[in-house]
C-alpha positions in Angstrom: -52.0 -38.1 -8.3 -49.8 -40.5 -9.5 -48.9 -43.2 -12.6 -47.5 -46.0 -11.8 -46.2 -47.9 -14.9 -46.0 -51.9 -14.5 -44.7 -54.5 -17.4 -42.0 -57.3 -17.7 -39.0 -56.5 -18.0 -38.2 -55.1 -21.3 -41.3 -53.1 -21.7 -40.2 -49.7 -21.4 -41.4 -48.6 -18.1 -38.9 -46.4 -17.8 -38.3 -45.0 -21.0 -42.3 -44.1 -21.0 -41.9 -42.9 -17.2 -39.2 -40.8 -17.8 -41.1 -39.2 -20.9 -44.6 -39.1 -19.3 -43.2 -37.6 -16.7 -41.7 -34.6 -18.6 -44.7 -34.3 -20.2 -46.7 -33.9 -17.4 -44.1 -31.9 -15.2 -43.9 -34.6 -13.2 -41.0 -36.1 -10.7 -39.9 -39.3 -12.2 -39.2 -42.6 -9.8 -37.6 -46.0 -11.0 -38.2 -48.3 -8.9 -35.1 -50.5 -9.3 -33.1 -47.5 -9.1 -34.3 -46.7 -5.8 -33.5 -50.3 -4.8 -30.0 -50.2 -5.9 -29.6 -47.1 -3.8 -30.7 -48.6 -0.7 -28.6 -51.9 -1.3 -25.6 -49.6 -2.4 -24.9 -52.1 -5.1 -26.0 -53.2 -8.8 -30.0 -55.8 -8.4 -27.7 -58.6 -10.2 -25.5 -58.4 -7.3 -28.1 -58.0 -4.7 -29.2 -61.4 -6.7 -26.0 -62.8 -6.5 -25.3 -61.9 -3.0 -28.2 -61.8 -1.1 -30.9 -63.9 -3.7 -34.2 -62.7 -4.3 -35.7 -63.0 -1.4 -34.0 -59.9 -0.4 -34.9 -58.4 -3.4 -38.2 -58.2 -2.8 -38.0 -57.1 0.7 -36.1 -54.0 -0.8 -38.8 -53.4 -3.2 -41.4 -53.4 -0.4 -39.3 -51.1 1.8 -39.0 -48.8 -1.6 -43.3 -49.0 -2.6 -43.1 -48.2 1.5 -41.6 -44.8 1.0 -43.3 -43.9 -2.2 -47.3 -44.3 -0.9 -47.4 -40.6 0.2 -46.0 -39.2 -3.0 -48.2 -37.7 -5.5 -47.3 -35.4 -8.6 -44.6 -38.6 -9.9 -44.4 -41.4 -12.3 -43.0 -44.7 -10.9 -41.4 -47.3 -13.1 -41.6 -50.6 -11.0 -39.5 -53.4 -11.3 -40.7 -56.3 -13.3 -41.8 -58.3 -10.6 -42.8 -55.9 -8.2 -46.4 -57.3 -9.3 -46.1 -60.6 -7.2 -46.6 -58.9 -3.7 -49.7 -57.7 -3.3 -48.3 -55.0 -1.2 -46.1 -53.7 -3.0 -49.6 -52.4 -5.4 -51.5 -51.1 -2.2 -48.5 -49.0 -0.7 -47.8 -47.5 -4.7 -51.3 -47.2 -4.9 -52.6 -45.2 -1.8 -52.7 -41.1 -2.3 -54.9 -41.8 -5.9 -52.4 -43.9 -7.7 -53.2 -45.1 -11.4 -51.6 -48.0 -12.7 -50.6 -48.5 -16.6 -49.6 -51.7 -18.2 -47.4 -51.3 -20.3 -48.1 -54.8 -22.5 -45.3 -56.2 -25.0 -45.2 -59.8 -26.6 -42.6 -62.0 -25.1 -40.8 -62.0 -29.0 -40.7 -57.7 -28.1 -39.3 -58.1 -25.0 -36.8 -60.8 -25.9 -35.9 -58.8 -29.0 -35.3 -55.6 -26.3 -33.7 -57.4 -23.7 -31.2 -58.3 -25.9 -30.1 -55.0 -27.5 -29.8 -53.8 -24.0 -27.0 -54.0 -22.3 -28.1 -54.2 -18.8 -27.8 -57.6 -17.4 -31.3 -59.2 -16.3 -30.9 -62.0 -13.9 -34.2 -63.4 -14.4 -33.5 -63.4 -18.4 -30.6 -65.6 -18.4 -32.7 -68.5 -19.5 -35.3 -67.7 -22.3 -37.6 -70.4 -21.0 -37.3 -69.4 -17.4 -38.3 -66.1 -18.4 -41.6 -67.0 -20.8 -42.4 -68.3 -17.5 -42.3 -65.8 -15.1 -43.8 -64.0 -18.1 -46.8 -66.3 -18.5 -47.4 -65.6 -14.9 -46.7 -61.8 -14.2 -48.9 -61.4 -17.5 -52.0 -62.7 -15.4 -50.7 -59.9 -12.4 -50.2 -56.8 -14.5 -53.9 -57.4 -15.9 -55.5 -57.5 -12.4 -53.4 -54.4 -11.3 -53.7 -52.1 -14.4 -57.0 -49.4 -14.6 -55.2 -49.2 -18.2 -53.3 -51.1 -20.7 -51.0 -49.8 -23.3 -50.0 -52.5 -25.9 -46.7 -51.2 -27.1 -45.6 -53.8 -29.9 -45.6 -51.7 -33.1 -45.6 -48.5 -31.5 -42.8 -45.9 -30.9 -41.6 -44.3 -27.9 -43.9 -40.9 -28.5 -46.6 -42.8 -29.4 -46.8 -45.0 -25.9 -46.3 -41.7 -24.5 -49.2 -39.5 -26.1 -51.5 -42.7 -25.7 -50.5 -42.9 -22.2 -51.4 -38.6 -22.2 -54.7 -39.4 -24.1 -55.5 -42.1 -21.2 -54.6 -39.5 -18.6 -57.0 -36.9 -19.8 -60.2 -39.6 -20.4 -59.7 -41.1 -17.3 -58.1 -38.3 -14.7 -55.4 -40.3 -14.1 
C-alpha cells in the first residue's frame, strides 16, 4: 500500500507525508526532491534553465520509478496533477490518494513565510490560476480529502490516520 498526498503548493504535503509516514512506519518520498536529485540542481533552476516543460518530463520519469513501491508516503509536486500519467504510475501496486485542500488566502499566507522560492508563485494572480485549475484535478484524483485551513499539523495527520483505518488505505 501506499498514500500519495496531492495539494497546491503550500499545502503541506510534505510536512503531513513526513509525519504520516512516521506514524505508520512508513518510507517517506517527496516528490520534488526526487526530481532535484535527478536534475542535480535546485526546480527553480531546472525552471530557469531548462523551463517547465522539462519539468514535467522529470516528474514523470520520477512517478515512473515509484509505481512498484508500496509501504511509502509520496508528497507530489503541486502540479504533478496535470499529467494524467503521472496519477496512474503513483497509483499502481494499491495507491490511495489524499487531498490535502487549503484556501488560496492559506496557501498564500504559507507560501510566504516560507522561504523556499516557488516559481509558479511569483505572481499572485498567476498562481490563483493555476490554483483554480489544479483545484478541479486534485478533486478527480483524491479517494479522500483533508481540508486543512484551521487545523494543526497533528490534527491533518490523525485525520489522515482516522481515514486510513475507515477506508484501508
Amino acid at each position: 500500500m501506499k498514500i500519495i498526498l496531492i495539494g497546491f503548493m503550500g499545502s503541506g504535503k510534505t510536512s503531513v507525508g513526513i509525519q504520516l509516514a512516521k506514524n505508520l512506519a512508513y518510507d517517506f518520498v517527496d516528490t520534488d526532491d526526487l526530481v532535484s536529485q535527478a536534475a542535480n540542481m535546485s526546480i527553480p533552476m531546472i525552471f530557469e534553465r531548462h523551463g517547465e516543460t522539462h519539468f514535467r518530463e522529470l516528474e514523470i520519469e520520477v512517478a515512473r520509478s515509484l509505481r512498484k513501491r508500496s509501504n511509502v508516503v509520496i508528497a507530489t509536486g503541486g502540479g504533478m496533477v496535470i499529467n494524467n500519467l503521472c496519477i496512474q504510475y503513483l497509483t499502481e501496486n494499491k495507491g490511495r490518494v489524499l487531498y490535502l485542500e487549503s484556501s488560496f488566502r492559506e496557501i498564500s499566507e504559507r507560501v510566504a513565510k516560507q522561504a523556499v522560492e516557488r516559481p509558479l508563485f511569483k505572481d499572485s494572480s498567476v498562481a490563483l490560476k493555476l490554483y483554480e485549475f489544479r483545484k478541479q484535478l486534485y478533486r478527480q484524483y483524491s479517494d479522500n480529502i483533508i481540508y486543512t485551513d484551521e487545523m494543526t499539523l497533528g490534527e491533518v495527520v490523525s485525520k489522515a490516520l482516522t481515514l486510513y483505518e475507515v477506508h484501508k488505505i
